[in-house]
N, C-alpha and C positions, 0 to 999 in steps of 0.2 A: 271889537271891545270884548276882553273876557267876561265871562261869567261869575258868576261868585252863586255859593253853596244858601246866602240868604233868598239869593232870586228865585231858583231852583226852587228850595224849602217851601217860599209865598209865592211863589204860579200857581196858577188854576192851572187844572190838568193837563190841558189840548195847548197849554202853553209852556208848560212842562216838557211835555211829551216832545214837539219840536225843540225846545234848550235840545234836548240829546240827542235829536236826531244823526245819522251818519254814524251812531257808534260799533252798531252790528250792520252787516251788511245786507241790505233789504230787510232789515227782522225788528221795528219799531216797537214790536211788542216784548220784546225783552226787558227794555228799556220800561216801557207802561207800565209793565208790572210789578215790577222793583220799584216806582214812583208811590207804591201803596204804602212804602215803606217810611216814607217823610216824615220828621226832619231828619237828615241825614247830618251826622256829626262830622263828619270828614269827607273829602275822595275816595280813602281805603274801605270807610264803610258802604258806599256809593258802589264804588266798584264791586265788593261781597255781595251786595244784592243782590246786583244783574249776575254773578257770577253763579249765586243758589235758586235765582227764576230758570237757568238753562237744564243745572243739576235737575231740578225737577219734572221739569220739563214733559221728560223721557226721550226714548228712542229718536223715533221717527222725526218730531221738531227738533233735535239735534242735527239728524243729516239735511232738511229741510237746511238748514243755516249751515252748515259746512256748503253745501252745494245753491247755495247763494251767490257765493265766493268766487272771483275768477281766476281762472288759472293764471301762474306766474310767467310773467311774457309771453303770454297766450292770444286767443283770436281778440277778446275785446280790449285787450292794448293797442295789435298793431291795430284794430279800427279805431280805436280812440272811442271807445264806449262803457271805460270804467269810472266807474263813482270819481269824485274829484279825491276823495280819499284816497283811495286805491291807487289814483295815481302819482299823488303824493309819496307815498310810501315805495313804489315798485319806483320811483327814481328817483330818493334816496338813495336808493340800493346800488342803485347804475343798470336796472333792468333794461329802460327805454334806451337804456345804448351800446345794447350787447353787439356784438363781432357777430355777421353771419354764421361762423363754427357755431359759438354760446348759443345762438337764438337756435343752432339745429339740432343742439346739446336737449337744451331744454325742452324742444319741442317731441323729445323724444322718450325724456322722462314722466315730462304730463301723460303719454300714449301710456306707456308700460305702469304708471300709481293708478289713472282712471279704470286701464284693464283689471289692476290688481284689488281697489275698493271699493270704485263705483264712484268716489268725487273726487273732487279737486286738491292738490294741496296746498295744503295749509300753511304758511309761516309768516311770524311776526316780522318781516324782514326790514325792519328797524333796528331788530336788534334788543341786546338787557340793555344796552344804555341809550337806545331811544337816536343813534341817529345814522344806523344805518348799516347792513352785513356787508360786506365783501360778497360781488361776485361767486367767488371762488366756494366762499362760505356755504352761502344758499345753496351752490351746487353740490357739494360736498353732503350737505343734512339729505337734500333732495333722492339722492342715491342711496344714504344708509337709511331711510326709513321708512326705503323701499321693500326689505326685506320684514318691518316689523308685523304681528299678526292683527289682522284688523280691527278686532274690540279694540286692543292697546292704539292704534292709529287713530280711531274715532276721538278718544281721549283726548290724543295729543292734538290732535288738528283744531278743540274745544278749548283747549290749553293756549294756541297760540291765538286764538281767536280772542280769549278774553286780553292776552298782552297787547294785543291790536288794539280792542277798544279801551284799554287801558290807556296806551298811547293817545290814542284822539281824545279822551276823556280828556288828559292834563292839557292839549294845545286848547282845548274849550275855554278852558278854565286860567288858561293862560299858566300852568303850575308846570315847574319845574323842580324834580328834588336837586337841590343843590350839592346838600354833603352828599346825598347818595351816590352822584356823579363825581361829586373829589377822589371819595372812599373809592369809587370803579379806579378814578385812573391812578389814584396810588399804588393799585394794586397788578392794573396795566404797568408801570415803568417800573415796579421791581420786576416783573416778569421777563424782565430785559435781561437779566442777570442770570444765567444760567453756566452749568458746566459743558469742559470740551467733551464732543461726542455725542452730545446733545442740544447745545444751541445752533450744530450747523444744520438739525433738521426741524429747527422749531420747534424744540421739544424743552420743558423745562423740570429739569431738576437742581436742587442746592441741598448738598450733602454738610455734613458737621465742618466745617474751619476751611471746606475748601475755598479759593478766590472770590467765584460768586458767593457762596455764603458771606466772607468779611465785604464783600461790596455791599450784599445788602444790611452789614450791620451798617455800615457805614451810611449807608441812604435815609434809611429809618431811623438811625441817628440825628442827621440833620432837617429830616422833615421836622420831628419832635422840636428842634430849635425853635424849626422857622412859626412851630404852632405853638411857642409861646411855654414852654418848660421850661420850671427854674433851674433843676437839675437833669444833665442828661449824662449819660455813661454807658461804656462798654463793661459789664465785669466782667469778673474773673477767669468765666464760663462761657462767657462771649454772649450773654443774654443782654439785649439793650434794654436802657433802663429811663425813661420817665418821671420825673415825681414835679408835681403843682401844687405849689404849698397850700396850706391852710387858710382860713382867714387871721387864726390865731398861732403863734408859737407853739407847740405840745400838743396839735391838734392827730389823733388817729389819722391812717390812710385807708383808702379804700385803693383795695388791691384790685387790678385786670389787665388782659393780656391773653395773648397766645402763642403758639408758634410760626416762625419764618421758615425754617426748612422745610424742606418736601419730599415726600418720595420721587424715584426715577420714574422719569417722563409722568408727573403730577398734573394737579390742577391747582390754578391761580390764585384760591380764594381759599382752600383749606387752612386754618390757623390764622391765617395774616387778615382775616375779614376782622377777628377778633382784637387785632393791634391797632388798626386804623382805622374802627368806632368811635371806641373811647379817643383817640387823638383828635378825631373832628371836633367830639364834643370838649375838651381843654381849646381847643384853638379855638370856638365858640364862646369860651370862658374867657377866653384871654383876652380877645376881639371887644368884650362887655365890662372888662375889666373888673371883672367878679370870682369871689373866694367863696369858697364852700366851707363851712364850718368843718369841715374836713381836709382834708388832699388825697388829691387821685396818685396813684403811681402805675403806670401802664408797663407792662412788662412783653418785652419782645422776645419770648424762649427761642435760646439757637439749638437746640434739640428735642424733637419730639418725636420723631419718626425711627429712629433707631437705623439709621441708612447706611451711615458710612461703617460705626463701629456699634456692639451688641450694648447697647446705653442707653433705652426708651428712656424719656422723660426727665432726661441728662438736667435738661434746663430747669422744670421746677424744680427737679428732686434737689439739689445742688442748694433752692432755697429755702426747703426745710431740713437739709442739714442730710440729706438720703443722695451724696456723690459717696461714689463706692473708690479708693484709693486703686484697685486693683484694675478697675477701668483703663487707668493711666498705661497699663503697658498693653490691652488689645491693640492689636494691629488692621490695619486695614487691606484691604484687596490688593496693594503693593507693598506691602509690609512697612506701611509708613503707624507706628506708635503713638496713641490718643495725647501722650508726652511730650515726641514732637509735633502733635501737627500745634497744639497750644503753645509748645515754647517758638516755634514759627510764626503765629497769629499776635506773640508780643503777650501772651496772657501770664500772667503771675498765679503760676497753681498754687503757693503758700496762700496766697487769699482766699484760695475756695471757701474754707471754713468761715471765715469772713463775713459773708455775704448770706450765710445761714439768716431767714426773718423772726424778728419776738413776735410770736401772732398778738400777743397783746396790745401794740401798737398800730392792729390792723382790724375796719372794723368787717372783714372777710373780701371774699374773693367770689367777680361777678367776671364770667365770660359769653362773649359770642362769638357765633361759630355756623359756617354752613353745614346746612343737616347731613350732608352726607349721607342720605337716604332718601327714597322715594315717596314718603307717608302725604309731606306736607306738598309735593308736587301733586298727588295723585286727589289730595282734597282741594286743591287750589285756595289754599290759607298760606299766608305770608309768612307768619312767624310761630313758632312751637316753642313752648316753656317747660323745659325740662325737670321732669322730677326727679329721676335718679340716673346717675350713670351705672351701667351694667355692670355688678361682681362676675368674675368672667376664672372658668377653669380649662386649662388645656393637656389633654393626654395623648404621649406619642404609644402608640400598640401595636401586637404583632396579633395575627389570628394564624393559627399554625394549624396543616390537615398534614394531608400525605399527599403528593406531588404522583400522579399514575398518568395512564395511558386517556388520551379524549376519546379513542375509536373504541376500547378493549374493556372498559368501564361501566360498568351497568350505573344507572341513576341510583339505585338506591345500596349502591356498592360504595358509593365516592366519600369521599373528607376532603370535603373544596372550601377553603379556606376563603375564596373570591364572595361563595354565596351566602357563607355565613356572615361577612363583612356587610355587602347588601342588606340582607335582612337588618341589622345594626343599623343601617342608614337611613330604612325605612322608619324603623321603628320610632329613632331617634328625630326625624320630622314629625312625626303620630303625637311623639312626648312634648316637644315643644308646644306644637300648639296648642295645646290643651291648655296653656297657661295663657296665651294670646301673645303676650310679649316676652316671650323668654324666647331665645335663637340657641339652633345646633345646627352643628356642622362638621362634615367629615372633607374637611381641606386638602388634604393629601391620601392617595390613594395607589398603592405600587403591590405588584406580583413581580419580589425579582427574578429575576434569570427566567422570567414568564415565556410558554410560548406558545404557539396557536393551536398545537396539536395536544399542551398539558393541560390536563385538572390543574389548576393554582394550587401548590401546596402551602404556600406562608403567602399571606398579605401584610405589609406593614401600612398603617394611617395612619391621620391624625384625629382629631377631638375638639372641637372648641365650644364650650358652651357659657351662654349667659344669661343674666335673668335680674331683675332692678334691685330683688333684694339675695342677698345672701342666703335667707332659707330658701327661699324661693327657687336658686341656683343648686343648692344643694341638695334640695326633694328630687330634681329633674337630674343631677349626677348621680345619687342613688337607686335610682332607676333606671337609668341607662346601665351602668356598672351591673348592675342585678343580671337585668337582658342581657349583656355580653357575657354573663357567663352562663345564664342558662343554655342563650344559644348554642356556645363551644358545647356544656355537656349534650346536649341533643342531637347536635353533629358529629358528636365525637371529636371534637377540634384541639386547642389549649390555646391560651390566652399568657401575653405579656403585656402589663401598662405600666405608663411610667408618669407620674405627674411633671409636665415641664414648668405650668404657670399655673399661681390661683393669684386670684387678685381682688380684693373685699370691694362689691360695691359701696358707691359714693350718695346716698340719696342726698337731695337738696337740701339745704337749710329752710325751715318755713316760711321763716322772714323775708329773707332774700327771695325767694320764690313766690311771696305774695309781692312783692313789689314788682316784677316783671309781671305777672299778672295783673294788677292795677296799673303797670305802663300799657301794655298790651290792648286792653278794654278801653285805655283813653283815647287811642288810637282810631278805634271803632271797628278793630275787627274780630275775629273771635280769638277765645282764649284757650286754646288746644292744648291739653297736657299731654307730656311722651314721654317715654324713656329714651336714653342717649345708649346705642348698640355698640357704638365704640368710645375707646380709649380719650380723656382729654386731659391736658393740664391742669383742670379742677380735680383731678384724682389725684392728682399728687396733695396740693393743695387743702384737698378735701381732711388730709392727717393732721391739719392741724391749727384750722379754720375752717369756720361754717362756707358754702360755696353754695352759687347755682347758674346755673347756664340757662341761655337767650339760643335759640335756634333761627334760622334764618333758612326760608325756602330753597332746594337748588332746582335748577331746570335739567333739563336731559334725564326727566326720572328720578333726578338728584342726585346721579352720579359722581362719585369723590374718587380722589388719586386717581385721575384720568384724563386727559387735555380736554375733556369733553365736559367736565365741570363747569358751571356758571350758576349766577343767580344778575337778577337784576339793578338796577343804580335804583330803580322804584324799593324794591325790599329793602337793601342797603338802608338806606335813608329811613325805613320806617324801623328798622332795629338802631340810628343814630336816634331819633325821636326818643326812641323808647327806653336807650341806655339815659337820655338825658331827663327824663321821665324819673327813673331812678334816683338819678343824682337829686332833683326836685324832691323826690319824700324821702330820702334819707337827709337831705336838710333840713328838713321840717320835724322828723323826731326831736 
């Protein structure tokens, strides 16, 4: 018989305390003392309790509870002496039926992580969607996080310990997120769709108009059907298109959306989490057979990434009227013309202009989007409410010395062009943080014709800096810029820069950003405000309507454009909540 959050709430304590029992392993006081917390509004706030009784915890009752934990296909499996949980979970997985190699595999990575931290490891091995890793999978994390430094490993093995009791939390409770797990596997079978040279190593990328790209407009096309849009289209630009009418004729839209393509060899969930949110919740609408004093129009961008040809943000820009005509004849890596690959794909470039939106008839534009950073993985908070996207400047430069001898050279003879750049890179971390949330970075870093035995006479980099607001951005490139050239004159050096990008931060609308905040808090878990470090389709967007973004946790650190990306069908679901949270007080104005 599940449980429900009323019983929970009205237990006496010692009856309480057993409802949760099994959620940590051997650690029922995790659990007790998060129960001081009553009534709890949700599971996610449920969950947040126990996850800020551990935080505070400290040290020592942290590895205490890691090393509670038994090893994966270790001694008290084959005795049959794990928790019934435990062994619920380890065969899910298919641990209880490894191949003698596997079981000598693993018994040999348990020896070499216990040598290297002192406990056991750790993994959810259920998995983000809760029902269970591949073999191969587990083995594959088990290896690379063998090398990580053990503060960072304490973290994460805490990390997958709360997904753990996460999981046995909903089987308690009998709770399953439903859309969250739609949202996972829509976003599993696009990922079926990829280009040659890379799906035959399971790697996924979909570049602008190539094959997989039109498959997966095609797919996202028809899911949209099947979720109950009254209108669905390809334009012009090959962005898919959405719209769920009104309850009235001449009703405003609420714009959302993201993008489908990816970078080479990407991750699954960048952009496309943002597409098939909003779709759950229409198909939600549609299933209730209810209008919104408004209409949704969810927007599938088929360019964000700037992959195939030099055309970031090809897809919003296109629908505030910002497609550049001379795009049309870049060439791509085989000299195929952004011209043809459109007139190939069936698209009608006289429509571009077309498809330009009156923001008037829009009452802004709301995205989500996995974080693609590690903040919201490292506080173990679900979701982040973005305040402004990053104005961001980029500079390519040369540091120029004199190129001499490495043996023949006194130190204080030299014009090294390497150490002045250093110095530069230092500083330039110094400068950033100082603001907290403003990022620099020297991405590219070359001595040509370098060689082991010369002083560097010329270094060429790069520059990228950003910061939420535009002074903000710009105090910190004024001072960088300063420093590079005091350093040259001090060195003796010279300096070339060349601006390649500046790009106006996007801050949030208030509006729109008190509503994700007011979805967020219904929720019951906290309300984190951030800034967004990269680039999104609300920046395009942002020129000419109000915008603001919804973040969503990712796992692996929060690693983006990386196969190593994910978050889970439990987040999913509470950024589906939360968008329809939305939708709920924007019908109520």
């Amino acid at each position: 018989m599940a449980l429900t959050l009323e019983q929970l709430n009205t237990a006496d304590a010692a009856s309480a305390v057993q409802m949760l029992d099994g959620l940590y392993e051997h650690s029922p006081w995790i659990a007790q003392s998060a129960l001081s917390q009553r009534p709890f509004t949700s599971l996610a706030h449920l969950k947040h309790a126990m996850v800020r009784v551990l935080e505070q915890a400290g040290v020592q009752p942290q590895l205490d509870l890691i090393r509670a934990h038994p090893e994966l296909a270790g001694k008290a499996m084959a005795a049959k002496s794990l928790t019934a949980e435990s062994t619920n979970e380890q065969n899910k997985a298919g641990l209880t039926q490894c191949t003698p190699e596997e079981f000598a595999h693993i018994q040999q990575l348990n020896a070499a992580y216990n040598a290297r931290f002192g406990f056991p490891f750790i993994l959810a091995v259920r998995g983000p969607r809760g029902t269970g890793l591949l073999k191969q999978e587990i083995i594959d994390t088990f290896a690379r996080r063998l090398s990580n430094h053990p503060d960072f490993e304490r973290a994460e093995a805490l990390r997958n310990i709360h997904r753990i009791a996460e999981i046995r939390l909903n089987d308690k409770f009998g709770y399953e997120p439903t859309l969250g797990n739609d949202v996972w596997d829509w976003q599993e079978k696009l990922a079926q769709h990829s280009e040659p040279g890379y799906i035959e190593k399971g790697q996924l990328t979909v570049t602008y108009l190539t094959d997989a790209h039109r498959a997966c407009a095609q797919r996202i096309s028809h899911w949209m059907r099947d979720c109950g849009f009254d209108e669905v289209e390809i334009d012009a630009v090959g962005n898919v298109v959405g719209r769920y009418k009104p309850a009235q004729d001449g009703g405003k839209y609420l714009l959302t959306g993201s993008h489908y393509d990816t970078v080479r060899n990407g991750g699954k969930y960048d952009g496309r989490l943002g597409i098939f949110v909003p779709m759950a919740c229409v198909r939600e609408l549609h299933r209730q057979g209810k209008r919104l004093p408004f209409g949704i129009e969810v927007v599938g961008f088929a360019e964000e990434e700037g992959q195939r040809y030099k055309a970031t943000f090809l897809g919003s820009g296109a629908l505030i009227g910002d497609f550049k005509p001379e795009w049309l004849e870049q060439k791509d890596a085989d000299g195929i013309t952004m011209r043809e690959a459109m007139q190939h794909a069936g698209l009608c470039i006289d429509d571009i202009p077309k498809i330009q939106r009156d923001a008037a008839q829009y009452l802004g534009f709301v995205e989500v989007h996995i974080e693609q950073g590690p903040v919201l993985n490292e506080l173990d908070i679900p979701l982040g409410v973005v305040t402004s996207i990053n104005g961001g400047v980029r500079y390519v430069c040369e540091m120029i010395g004199t190129a001499s001898h490495a043996g023949t050279t006194p130190m204080d003879r030299r014009r090294d062009a390497a150490l002045g750049v250093a110095e530069l890179a230092l500083y330039m971390e110094q400068r950033a943080a100082q603001d907290g949330d403003s990022v620099a970075t020297i991405g590219m870093l070359q001595v040509p014709n370098g060689s082991i035995n010369v002083v560097p006479g010329k270094c060429t980099f790069s520059m990228d800096m950003r910061a939420p607001t535009d002074t903000q951005r710009d105090a910190m490139v004024s001072d960088v810029l300063a420093k590079f050239e005091e350093i040259a004159q001090r060195r003796c050096l010279q300096t070339k820069q060349e601006l390649a990008m500046k790009a106006a931060a996007a801050p949030s609308n208030p509006a729109l950003q008190t509503c994700w905040e007011k979805a967020v808090a219904a929720l019951g878990v906290p309300v984190y405000r951030m800034p967004s470090g990269a680039g999104h389709d609300a920046m395009k967007l942002h020129e000419i309507m109000p915008q603001a973004m919804l973040f969503t946790r990712g796992l692996n650190s929060g690693i983006s454009h990386n196969p190593l990306e994910s978050t889970t069908s439990d987040d999913m679901q509470l950024a589906v909540d939360a968008f329809s949270h939305v939708l709920a007080q924007m019908s109520a104005q």
